[in-house]
DRENLUM-718434 format. One line per 8 residues: number of its first residue (from 0); for each residue x, y, z of N, C-alpha, C, O. Coordinates in steps of 0.001 Angstrom, whole numbers, padded with zeros to 6 digits. Layout:
BEGIN
NUM) X:Y:Z:X:Y:Z:X:Y:Z:X:Y:Z; ...
END
This chain:
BEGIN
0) 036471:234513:168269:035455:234996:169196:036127:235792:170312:036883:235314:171157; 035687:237297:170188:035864:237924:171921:035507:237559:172893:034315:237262:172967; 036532:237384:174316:036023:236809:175261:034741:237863:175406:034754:238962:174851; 033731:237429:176150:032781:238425:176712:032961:238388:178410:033353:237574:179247; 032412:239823:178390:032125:239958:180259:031321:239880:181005:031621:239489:182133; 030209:240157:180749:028412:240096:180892:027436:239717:180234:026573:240386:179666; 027602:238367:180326:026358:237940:179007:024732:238328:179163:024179:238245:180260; 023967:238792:177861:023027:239046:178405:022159:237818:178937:021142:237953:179618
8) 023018:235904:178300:022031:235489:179259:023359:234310:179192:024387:234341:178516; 022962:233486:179990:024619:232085:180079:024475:231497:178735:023377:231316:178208; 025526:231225:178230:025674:230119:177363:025429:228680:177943:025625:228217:179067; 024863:228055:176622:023910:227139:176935:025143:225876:176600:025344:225858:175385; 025597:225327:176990:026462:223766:177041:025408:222477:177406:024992:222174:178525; 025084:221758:175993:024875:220582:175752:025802:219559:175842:026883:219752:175286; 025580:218296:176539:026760:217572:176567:025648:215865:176031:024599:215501:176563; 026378:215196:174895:025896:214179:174232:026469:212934:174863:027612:212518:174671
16) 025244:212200:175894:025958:210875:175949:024985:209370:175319:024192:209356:174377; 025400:208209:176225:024914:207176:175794:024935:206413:176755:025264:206872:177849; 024540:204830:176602:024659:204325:178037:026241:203800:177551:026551:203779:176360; 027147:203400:178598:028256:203078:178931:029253:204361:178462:030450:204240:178202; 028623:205384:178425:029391:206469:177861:030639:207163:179357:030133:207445:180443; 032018:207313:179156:033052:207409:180154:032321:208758:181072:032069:209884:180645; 032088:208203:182469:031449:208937:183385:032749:210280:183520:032125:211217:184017; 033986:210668:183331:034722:211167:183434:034767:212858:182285:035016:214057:182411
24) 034297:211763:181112:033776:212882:180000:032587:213764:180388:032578:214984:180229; 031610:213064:180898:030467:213717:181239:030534:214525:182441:030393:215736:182272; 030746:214045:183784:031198:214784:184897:032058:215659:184611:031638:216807:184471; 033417:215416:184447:034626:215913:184760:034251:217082:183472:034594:218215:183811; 033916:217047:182733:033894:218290:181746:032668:219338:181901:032541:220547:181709; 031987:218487:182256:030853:219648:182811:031036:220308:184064:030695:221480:184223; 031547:219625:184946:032514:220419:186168:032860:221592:185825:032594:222629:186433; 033636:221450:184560:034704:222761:184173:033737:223694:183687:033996:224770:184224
32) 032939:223784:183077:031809:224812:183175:030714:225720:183877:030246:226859:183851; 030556:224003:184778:029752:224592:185856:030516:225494:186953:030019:226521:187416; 031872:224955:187338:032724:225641:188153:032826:226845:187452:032354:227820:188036; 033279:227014:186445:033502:228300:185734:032153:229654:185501:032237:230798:185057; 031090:228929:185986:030194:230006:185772:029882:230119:187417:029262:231180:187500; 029991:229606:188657:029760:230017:190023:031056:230913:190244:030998:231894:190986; 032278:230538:189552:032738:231623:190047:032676:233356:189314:032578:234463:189843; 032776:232960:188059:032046:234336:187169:030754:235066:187853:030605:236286:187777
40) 029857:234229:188510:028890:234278:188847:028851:235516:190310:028085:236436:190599; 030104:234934:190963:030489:235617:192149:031680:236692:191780:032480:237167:192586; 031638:236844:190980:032441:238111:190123:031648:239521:189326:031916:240723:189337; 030713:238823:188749:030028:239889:188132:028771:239689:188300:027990:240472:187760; 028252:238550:189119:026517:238648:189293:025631:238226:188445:024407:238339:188514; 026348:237675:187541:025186:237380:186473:025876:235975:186123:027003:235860:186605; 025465:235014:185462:025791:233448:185451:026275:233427:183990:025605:234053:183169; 027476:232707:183553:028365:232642:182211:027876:231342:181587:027915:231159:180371
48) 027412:230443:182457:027091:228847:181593:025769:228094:182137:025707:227822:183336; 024860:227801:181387:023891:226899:181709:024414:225273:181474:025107:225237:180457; 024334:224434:181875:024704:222837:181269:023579:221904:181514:022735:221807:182406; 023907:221099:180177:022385:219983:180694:023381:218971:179619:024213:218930:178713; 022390:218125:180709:023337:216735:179615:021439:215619:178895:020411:215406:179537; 021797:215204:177378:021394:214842:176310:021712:213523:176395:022730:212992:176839; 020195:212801:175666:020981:211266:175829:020258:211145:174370:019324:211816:173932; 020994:210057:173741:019847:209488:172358:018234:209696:172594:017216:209970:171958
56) 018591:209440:173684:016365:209142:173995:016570:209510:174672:017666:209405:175222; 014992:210625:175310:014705:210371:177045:014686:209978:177790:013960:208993:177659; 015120:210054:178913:014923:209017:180247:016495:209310:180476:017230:210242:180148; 016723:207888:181309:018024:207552:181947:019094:206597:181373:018743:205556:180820; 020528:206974:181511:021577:206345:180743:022885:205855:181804:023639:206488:182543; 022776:204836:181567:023964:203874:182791:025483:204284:182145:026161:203679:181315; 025750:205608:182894:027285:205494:182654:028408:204569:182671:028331:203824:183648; 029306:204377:182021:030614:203040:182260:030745:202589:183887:031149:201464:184178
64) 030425:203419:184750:030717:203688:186686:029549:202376:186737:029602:201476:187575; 028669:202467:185828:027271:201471:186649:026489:203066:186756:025289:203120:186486; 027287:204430:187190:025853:204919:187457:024848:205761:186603:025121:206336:185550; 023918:205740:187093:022246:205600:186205:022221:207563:186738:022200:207975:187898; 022232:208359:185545:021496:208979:185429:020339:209626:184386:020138:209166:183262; 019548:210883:185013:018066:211242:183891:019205:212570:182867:019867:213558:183185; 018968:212009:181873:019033:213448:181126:018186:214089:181246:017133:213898:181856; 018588:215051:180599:017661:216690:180657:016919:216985:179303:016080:217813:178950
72) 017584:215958:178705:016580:215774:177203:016974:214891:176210:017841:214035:176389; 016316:215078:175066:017259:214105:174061:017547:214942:172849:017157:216108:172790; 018090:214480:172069:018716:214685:170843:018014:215221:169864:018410:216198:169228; 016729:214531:169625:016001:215527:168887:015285:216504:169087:014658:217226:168312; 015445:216500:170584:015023:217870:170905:015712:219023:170963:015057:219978:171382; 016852:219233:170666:017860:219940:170322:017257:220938:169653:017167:222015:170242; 016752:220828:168390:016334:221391:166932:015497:222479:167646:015597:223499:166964; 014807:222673:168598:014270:223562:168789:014778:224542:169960:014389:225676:170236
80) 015896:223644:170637:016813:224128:171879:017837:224052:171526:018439:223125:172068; 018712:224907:170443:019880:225087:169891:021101:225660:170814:021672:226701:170489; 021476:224915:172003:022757:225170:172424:024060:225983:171487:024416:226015:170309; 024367:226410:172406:025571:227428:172053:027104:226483:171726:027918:226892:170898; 027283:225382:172400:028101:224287:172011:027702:222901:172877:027421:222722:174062; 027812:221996:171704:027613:220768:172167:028642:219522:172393:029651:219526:171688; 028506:218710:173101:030204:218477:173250:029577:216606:173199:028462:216279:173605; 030302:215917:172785:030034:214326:172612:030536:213560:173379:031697:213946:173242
88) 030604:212687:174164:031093:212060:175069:031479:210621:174259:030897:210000:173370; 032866:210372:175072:033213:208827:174164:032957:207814:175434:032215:207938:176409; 033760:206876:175088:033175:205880:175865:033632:204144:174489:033988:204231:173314; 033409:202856:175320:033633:202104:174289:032278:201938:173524:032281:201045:172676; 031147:202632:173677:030372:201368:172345:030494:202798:171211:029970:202547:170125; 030917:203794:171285:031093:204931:170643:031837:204656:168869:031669:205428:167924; 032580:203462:168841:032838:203041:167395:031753:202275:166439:031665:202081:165227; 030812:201869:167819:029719:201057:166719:028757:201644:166480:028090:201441:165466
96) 028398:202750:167626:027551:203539:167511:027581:204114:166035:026701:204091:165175; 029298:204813:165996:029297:205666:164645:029071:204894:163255:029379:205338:162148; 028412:203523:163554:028265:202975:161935:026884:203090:162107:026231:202956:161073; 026150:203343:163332:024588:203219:162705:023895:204510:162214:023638:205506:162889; 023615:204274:160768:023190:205527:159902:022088:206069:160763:022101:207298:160687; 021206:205657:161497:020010:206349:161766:020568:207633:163032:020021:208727:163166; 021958:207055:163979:022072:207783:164909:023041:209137:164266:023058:210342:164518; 023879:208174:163233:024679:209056:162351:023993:210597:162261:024398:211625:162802
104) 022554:210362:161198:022315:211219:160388:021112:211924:161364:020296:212731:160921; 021153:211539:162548:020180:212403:163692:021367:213338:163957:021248:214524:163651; 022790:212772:164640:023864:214105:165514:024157:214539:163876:024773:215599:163983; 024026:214262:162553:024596:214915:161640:023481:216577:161205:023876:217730:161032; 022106:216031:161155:021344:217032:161285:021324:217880:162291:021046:219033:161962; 021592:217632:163771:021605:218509:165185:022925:219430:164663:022869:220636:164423; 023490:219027:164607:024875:219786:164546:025270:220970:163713:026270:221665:163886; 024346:221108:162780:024414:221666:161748:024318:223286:162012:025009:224176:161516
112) 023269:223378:162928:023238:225064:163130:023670:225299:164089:023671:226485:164418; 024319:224166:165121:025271:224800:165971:026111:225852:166106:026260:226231:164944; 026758:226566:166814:027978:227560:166831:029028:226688:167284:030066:227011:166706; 029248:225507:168242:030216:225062:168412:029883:223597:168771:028911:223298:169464; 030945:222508:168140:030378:221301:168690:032396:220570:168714:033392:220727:168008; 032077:219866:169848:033446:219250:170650:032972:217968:170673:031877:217635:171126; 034165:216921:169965:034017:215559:170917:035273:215149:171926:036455:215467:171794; 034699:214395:172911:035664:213604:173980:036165:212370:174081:035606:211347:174479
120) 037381:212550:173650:038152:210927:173621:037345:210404:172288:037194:210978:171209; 036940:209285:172670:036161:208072:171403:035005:208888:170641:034459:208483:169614; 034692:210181:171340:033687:210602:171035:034069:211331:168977:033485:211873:168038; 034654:211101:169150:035370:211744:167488:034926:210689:166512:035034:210735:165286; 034596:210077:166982:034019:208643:165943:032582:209124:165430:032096:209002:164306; 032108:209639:166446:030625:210024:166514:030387:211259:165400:029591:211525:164500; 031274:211694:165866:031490:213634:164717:031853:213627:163649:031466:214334:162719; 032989:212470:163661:034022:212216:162106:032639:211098:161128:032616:211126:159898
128) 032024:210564:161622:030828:209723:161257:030194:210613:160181:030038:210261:159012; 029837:211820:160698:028503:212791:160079:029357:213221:158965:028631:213882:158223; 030572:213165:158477:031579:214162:157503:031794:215344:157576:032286:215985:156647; 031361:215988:159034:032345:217363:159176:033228:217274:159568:033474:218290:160219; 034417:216224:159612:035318:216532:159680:036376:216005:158550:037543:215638:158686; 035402:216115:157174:036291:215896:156011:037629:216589:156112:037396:217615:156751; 038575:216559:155887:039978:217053:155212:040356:218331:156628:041044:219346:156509; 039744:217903:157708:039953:218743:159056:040831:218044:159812:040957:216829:159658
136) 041564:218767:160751:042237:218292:162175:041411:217470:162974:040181:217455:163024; 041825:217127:163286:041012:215892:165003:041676:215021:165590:042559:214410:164988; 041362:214765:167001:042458:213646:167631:041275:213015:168194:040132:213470:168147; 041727:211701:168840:040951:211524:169610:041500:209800:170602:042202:209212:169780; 041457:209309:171330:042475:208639:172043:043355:207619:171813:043107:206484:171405; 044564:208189:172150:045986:207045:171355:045297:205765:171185:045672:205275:170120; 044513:205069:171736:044665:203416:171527:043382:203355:170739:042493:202542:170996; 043326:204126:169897:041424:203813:169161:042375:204781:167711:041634:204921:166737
144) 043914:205441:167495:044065:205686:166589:044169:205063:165094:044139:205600:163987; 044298:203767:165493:044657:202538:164287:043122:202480:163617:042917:202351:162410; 042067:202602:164660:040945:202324:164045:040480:203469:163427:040336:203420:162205; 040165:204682:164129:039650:205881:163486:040764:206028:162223:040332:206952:161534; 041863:205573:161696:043031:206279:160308:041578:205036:160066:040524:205553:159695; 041579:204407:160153:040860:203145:158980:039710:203144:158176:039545:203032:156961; 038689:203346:159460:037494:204242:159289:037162:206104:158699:036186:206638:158171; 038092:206450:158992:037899:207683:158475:039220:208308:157847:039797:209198:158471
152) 039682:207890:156699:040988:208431:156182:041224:209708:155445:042230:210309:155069; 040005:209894:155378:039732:211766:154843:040330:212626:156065:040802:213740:155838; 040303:212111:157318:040515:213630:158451:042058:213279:158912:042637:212271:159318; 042329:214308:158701:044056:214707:159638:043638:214259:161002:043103:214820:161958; 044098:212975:160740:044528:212695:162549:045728:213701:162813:046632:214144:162106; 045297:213891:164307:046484:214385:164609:047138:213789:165886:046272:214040:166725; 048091:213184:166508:048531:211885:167229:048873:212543:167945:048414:212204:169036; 049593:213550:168027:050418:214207:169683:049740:216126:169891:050176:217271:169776
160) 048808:215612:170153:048139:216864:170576:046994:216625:171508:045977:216186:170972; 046961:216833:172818:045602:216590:173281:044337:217223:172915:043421:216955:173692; 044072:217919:172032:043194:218185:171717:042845:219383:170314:043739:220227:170354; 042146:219599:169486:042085:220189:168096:041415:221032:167884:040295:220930:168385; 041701:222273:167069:040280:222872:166627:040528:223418:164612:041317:224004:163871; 039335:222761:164605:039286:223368:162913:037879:223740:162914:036856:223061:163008; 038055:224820:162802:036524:226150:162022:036067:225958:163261:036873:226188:164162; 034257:225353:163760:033307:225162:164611:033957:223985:165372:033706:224100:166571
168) 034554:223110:165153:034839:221364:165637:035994:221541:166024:036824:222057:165275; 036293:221153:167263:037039:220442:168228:036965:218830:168565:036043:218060:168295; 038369:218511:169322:038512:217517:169798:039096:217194:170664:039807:218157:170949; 039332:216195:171506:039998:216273:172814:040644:214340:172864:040191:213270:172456; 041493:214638:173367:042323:213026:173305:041863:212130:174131:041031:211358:173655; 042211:211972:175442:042362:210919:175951:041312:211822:176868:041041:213012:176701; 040686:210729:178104:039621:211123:178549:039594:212746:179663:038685:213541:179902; 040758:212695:180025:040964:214008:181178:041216:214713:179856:041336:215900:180161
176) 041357:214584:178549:041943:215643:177960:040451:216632:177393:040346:217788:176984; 039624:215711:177577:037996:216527:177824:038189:217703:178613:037890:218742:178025; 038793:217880:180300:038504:219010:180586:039799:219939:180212:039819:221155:180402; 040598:219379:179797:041657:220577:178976:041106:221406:178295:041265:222574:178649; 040250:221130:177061:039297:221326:175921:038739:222148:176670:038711:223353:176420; 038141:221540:177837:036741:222861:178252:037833:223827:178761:037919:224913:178188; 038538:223594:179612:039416:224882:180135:039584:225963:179083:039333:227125:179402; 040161:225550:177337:040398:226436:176693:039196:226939:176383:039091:228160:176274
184) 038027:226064:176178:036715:226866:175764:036327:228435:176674:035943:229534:176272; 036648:227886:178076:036428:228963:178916:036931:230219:178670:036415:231268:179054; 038584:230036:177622:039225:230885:177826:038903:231722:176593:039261:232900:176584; 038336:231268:175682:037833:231441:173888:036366:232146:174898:036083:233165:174269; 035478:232056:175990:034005:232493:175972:034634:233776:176731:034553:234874:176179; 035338:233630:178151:035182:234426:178960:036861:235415:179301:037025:236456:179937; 037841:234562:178586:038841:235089:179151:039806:233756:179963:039639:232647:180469; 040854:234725:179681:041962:233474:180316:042097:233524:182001:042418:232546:182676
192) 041832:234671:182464:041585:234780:183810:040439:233965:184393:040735:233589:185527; 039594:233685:184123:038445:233137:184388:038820:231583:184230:038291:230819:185037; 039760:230998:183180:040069:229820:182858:041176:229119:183819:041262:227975:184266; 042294:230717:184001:042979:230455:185262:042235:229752:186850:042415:228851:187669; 041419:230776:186575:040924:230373:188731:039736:229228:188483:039210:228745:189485; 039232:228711:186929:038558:227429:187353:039922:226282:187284:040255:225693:188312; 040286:226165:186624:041719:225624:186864:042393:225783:188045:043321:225025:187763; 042610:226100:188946:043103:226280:190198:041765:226374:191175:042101:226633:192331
200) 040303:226226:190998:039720:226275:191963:039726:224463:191634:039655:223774:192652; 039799:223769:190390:039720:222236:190245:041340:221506:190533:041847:220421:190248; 041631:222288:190985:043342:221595:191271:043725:221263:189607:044486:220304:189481; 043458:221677:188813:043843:221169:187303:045465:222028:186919:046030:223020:187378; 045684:221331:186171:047163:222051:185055:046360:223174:184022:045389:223013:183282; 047070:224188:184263:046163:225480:183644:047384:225926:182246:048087:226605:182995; 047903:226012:181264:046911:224960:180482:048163:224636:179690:049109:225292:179255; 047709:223079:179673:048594:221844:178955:048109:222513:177443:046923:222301:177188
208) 048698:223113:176646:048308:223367:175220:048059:222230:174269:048788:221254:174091; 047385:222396:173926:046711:221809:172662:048218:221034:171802:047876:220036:171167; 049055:221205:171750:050190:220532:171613:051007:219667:171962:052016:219164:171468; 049996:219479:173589:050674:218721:174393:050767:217249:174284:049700:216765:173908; 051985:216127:174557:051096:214606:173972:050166:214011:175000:050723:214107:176094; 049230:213556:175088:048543:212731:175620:049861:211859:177077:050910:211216:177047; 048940:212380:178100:049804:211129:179489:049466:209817:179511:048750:209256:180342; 050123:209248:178365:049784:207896:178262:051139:206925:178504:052215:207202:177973
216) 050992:206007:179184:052193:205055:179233:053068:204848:177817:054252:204514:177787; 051992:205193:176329:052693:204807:175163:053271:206164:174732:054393:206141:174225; 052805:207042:174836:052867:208575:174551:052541:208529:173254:053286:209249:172588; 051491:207809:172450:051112:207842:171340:052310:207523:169854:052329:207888:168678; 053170:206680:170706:054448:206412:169601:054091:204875:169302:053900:203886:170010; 054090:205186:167654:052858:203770:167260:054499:202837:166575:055443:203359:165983; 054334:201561:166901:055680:200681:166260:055330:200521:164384:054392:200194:163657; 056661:200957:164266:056789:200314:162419:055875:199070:162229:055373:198250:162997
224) 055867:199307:160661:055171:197467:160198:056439:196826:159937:056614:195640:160215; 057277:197505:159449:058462:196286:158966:059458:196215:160377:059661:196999:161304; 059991:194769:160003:061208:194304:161073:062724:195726:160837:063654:195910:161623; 062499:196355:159738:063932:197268:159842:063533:198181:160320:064546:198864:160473; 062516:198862:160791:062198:200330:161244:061906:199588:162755:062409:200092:163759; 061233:198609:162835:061137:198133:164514:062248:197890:165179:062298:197957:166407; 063433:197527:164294:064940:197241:165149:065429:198636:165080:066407:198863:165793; 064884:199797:164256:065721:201154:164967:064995:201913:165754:065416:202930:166306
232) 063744:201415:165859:062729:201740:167042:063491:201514:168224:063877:202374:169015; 063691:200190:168281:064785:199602:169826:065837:200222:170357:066182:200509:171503; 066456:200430:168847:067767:200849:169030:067885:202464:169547:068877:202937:170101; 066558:203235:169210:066589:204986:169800:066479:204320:171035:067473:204526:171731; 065781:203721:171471:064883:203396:172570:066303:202926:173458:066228:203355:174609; 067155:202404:173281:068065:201828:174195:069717:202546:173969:070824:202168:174350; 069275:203700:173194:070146:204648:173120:070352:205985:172667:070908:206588:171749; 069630:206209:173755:068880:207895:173655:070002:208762:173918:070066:209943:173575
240) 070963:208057:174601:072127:209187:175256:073237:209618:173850:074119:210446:173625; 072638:208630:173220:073620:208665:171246:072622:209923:170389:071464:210323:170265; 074136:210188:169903:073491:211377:168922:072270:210627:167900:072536:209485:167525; 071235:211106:167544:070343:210524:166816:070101:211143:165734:068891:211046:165527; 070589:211715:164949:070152:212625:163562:069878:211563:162562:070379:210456:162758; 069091:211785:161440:068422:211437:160272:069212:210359:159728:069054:209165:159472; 070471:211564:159616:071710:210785:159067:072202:209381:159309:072401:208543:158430; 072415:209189:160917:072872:208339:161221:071595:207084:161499:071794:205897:161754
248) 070455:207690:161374:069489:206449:161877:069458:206104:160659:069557:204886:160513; 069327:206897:159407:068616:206748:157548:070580:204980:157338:070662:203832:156902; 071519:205958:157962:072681:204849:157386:073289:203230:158380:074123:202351:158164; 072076:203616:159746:072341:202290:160461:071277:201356:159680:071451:200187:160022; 070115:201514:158636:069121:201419:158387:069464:200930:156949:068613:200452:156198; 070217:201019:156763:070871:200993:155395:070024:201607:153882:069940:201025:152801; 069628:202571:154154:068388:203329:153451:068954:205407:153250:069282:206251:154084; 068839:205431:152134:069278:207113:152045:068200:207843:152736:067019:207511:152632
256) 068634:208889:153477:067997:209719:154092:066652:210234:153793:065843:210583:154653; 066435:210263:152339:064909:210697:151911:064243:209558:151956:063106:209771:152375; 064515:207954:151609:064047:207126:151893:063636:206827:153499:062518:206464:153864; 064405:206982:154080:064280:206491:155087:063159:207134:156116:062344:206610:156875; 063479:208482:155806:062426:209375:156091:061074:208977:155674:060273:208680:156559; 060746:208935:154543:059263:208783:153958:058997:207628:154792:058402:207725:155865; 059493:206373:154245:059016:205152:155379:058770:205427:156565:057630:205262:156999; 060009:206015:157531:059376:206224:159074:058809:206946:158875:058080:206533:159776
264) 058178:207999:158440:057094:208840:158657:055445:207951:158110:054290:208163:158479; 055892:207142:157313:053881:206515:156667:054087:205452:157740:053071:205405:158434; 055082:204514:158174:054645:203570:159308:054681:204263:160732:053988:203867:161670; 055516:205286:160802:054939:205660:162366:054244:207143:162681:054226:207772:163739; 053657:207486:161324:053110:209145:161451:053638:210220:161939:053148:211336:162113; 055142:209622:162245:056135:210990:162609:057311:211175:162075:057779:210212:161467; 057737:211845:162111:059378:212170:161670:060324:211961:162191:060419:212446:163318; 061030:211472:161872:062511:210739:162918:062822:211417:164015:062994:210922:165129
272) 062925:212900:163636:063246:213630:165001:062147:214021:165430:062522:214667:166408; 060883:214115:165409:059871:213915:166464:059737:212793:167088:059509:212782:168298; 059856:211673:166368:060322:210594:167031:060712:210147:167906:060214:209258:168597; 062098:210935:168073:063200:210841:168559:063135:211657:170181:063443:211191:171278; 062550:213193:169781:061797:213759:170592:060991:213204:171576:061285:212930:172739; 059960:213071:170993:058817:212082:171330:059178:211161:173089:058770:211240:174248; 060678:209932:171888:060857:209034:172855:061839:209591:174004:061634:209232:175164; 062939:210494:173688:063384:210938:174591:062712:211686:176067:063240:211745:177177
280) 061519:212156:175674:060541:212903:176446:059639:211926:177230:059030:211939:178300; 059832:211086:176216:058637:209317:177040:059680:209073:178449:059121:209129:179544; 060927:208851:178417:061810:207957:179095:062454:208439:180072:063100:207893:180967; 062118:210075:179713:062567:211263:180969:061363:211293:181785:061410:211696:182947; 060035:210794:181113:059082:210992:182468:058630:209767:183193:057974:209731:184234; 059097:208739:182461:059428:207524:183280:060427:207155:184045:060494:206115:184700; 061122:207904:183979:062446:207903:185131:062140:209338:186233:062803:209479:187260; 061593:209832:186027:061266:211143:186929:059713:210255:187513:059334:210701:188595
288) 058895:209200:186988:058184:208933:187897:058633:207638:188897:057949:207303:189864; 059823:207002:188529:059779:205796:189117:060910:205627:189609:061300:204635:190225; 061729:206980:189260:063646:207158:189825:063727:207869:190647:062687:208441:190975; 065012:208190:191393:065224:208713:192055:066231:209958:191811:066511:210862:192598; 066750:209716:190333:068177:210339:190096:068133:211821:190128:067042:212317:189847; 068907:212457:190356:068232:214003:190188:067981:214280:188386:068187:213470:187482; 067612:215313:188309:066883:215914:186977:067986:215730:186258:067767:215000:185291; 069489:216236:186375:069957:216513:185528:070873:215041:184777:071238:214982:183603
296) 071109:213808:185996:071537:212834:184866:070398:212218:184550:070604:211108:184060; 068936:212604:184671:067918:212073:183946:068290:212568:182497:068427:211932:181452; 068423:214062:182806:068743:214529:181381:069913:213906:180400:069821:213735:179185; 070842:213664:181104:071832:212892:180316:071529:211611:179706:071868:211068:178655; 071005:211387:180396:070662:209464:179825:069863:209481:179317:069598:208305:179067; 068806:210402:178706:067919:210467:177886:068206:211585:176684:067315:212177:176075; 069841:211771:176442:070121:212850:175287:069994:214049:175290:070224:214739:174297; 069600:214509:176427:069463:215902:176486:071043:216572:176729:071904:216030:177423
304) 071155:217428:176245:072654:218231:176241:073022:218613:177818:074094:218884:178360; 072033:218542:178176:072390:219747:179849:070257:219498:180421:069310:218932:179875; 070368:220034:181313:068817:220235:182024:068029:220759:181562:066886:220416:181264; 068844:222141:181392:067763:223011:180657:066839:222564:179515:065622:222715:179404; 067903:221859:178529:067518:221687:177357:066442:220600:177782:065460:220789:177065; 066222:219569:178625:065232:219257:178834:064227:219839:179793:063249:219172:180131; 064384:220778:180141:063452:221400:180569:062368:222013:180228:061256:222052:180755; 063065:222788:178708:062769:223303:177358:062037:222536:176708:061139:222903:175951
312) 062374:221344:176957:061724:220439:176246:059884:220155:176875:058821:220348:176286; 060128:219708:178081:059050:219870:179135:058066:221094:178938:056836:221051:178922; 058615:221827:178841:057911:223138:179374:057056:222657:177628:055974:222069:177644; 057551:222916:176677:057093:222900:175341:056182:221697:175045:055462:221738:174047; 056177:220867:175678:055221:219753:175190:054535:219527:176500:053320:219642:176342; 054756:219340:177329:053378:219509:178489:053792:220599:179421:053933:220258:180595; 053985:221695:179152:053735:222948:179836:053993:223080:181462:053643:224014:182182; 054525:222183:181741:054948:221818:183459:057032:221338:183207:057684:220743:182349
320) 057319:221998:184442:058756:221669:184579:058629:220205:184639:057601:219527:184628; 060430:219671:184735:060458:218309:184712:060606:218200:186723:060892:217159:187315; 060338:219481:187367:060282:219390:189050:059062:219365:189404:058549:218832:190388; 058470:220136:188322:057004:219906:189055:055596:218445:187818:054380:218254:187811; 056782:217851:187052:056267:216565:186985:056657:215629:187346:056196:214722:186654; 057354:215243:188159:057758:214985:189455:057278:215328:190228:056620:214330:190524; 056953:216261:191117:056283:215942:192014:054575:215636:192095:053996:215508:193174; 053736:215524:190473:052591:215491:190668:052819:213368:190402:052341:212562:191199
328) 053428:213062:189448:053580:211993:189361:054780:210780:189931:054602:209654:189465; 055644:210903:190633:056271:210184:191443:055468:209180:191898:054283:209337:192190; 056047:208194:191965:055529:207233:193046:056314:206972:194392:055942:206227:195299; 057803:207942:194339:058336:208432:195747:058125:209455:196660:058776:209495:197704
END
């Protein structure tokens, strides 16, 4: 899709919730739209986004906060008010929701003539439910991944990416990773300039790519089933500053390299040296939030060759230096 410059009328953003649905998904992502069309708005005069938020039924829905608000409609009223993209909100009752066929095969019919439909966090349960996202990409938040591989083993999870797109369907990880998602949407409707200054008019990170892992205390690094892949789990983990290649983890392991590989990759969905990656990148931003040391023997003690190379590293998986993640997350 070309960004556009002057729509002849706003795009219409539906946003799908429920009661206890994460007030963060719903606010915080519709923010990014609504902000994004007052300032377009004061740019070219004419308005880039309409938003209304959708509940199962009419009336009012008690967000996770306790607070009570009215939607602007419901769900089956859609069919005749076909939004331009609709976006799903997660939340916890969002896994049980996705077993009941009747709600199933209502968002499975809405969705259908959509142009674009997004879920948030848990909200992928809801989307992956209907089967569009057979044999597709999708993420959706590290600690609900064990359940969605279970429930839905047709779709490419994808574990270290905040957020996905295959064909019409998107997804977004963990709950702030909702307005990442919208940021790029902005940048797919209107342009990356426009995505820039709502991003900097919301104090946000402009833009954590779609590659980025989830800011989670676990960083989405799931432990082996067996006791021999969990003792070389420990062992990266308590010696990151050691060379770590295939080689030497496949022969502390006592397992040939193609073996060893296949196993860590079906028990922990990654590859030794993403892995390895992964944890080295976990332990550099836990010492940059809770240390004091400067950057560069952070870098050492976490395997990095020199700074740069973790810097490189930084910049490539969450798009911010290791100075300026530090200074958003420090607790000094």
């Amino acid at each position: 899709m070309q960004p556009r410059t002057n729509p002849a009328q706003p795009l219409d953003i539906a946003l799908l919730a429920y009661d206890n649905a994460n007030a963060v998904d719903v606010f915080g992502t519709l923010q990014v739209f609504a902000t994004a069309g007052i300032i377009f708005e004061s740019q070219h005069g004419s308005s880039a986004y309409q938003t209304r938020l959708i509940g199962l039924q009419k009336g009012e829905i008690r967000l996770a906060t306790g607070t009570t608000v009215v939607c602007d409609g419901s769900l089956d009223e859609l069919a005749g008010q076909t939004p331009d993209t609709l976006l799903i909100a997660g939340g916890s009752p969002a896994p049980e929701l996705a077993c009941d066929p009747a709600i199933i095969e209502r968002i499975g019919q809405t969705i259908a003539d959509i142009p674009r439909v997004a879920s948030i966090c848990s909200g992928a349960f809801l989307l992956a439910a209907t089967g569009v996202l057979h044999q597709r990409r999708a993420t959706t938040h590290w600690a609900r991944y064990d359940l969605f591989r279970e429930r839905f083993p047709s779709v490419d999870l994808v574990i270290d990416e905040i957020f996905t797109e295959d064909g019409k369907y998107a997804c977004s990880a963990g709950v702030s990773a909702g307005m990442d998602l919208a940021l790029h949407l902005v940048e797919a409707d209107f342009g990356r300039r426009l995505a820039l200054a709502t991003a900097r008019e919301m104090v946000l990170f402009y833009q954590r790519p779609g590659g980025q892992n989830q800011f989670s205390t676990l960083t989405g690094l799931r432990e082996a089933a067996s006791p021999a892949l969990q003792k070389i789990q420990s062992w990266i983990s308590d010696n990151l500053s050691q060379p770590l290649d295939v080689l030497s983890l496949a022969e502390r392991s006592a397992m040939s390299v193609r073996h060893f590989s296949r196993k860590f990759r079906e028990e922990t969905g990654l590859t030794p040296a993403r892995y390895v990656a992964l944890c080295r990148l976990h332990h550099a931003r836990l010492q940059l939030e809770s240390g004091t040391d400067s950057i560069k023997r952070i870098a050492g003690h976490c395997g990095y060759a020199d700074a740069e190379i973790m810097r490189r590293a930084f910049i490539r998986e969450l798009n911010v230096s290791p100075s300026e993640y530090r200074q958003r997350f420090s607790r000094f």
